[in-house]
C-alpha positions as CSV (number, residue, x, y, z in Angstrom):
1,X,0.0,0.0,0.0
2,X,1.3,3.5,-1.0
3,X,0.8,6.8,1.2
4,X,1.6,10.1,0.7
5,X,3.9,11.7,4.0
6,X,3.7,15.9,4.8
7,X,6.8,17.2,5.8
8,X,6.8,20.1,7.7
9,X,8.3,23.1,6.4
10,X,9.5,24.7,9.5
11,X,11.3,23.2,12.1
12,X,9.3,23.1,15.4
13,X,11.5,25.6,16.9
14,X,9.4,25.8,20.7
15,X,6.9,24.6,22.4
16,X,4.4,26.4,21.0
17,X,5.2,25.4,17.6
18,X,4.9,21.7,19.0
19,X,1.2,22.5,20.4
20,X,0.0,23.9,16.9
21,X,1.5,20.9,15.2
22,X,0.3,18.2,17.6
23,X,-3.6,20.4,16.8
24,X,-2.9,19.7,13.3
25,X,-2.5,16.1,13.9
26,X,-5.6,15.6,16.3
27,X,-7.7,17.8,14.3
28,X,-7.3,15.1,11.5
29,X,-7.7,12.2,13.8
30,X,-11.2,14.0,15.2
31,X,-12.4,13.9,11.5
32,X,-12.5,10.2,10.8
33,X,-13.3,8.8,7.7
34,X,-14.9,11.2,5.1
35,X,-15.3,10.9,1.6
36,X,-14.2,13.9,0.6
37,X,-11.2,14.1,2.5
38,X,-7.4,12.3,2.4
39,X,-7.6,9.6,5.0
40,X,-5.3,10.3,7.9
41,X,-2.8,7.4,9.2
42,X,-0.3,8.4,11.6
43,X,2.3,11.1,12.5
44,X,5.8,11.7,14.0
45,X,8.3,14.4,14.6
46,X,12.0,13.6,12.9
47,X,14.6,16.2,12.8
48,X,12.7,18.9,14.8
49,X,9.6,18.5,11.8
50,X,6.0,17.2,11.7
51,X,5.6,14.4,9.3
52,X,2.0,13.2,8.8
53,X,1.4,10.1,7.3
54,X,-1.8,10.4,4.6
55,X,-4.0,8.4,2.1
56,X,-2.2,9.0,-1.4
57,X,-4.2,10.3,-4.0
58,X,-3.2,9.1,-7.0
59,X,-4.9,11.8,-8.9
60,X,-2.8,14.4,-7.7
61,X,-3.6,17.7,-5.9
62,X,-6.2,19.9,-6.1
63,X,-3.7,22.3,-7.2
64,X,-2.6,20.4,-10.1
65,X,-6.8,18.8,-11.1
66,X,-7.1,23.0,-11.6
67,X,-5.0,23.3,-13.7
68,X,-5.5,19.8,-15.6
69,X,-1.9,19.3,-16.4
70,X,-2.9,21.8,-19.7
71,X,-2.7,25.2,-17.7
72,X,-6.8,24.9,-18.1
73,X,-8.9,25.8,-15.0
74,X,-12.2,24.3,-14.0
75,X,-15.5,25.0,-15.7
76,X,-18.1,26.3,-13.1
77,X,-19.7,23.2,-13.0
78,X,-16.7,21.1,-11.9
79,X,-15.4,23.8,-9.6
80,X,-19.3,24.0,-7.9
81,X,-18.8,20.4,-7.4
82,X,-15.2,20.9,-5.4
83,X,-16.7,23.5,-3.3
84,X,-19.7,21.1,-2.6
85,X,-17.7,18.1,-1.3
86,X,-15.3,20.6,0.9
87,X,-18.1,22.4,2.4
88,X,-19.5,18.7,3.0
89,X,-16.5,17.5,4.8
């Protein structure tokens, strides 16, 4: 099974840099399973930095299903669709 792993940016430098990172990680474990939404797995911090172990999309990122691969952008009807599912979630 493949997953996709988010690496902190930033190095958690303090404590409070800790507390908004381990928020991060139980906000995604209070969401459960959604349809809509990358299934979370399980985390860790290695070299001072948040990794968070997700579902991998093999699709790609919403980022890159904007812009199709072709520099295109969504119709309205496809981008209505996005912002139903992320409202639902």
């Amino acid at each position: 099974r493949s997953y996709a792993v988010k690496k902190s940016s930033r190095q958690l430098a303090n404590k409070a840099d800790f507390k908004r990172a381990v928020g991060e990680v139980q906000a995604y474990g209070h969401v459960g399973v959604h349809p809509h939404l990358v299934a979370y797995h399980t985390s860790w911090v290695e070299d001072d930095r948040l990794h968070i172990q997700l579902e991998l999309c093999e699709g790609g990122s919403l980022a890159q299903q904007f812009l199709n691969g072709t520099g295109k952008t969504f119709c309205e009807n496809d981008l209505l669709t996005v912002v139903a599912h992320t409202g639902a979630a």
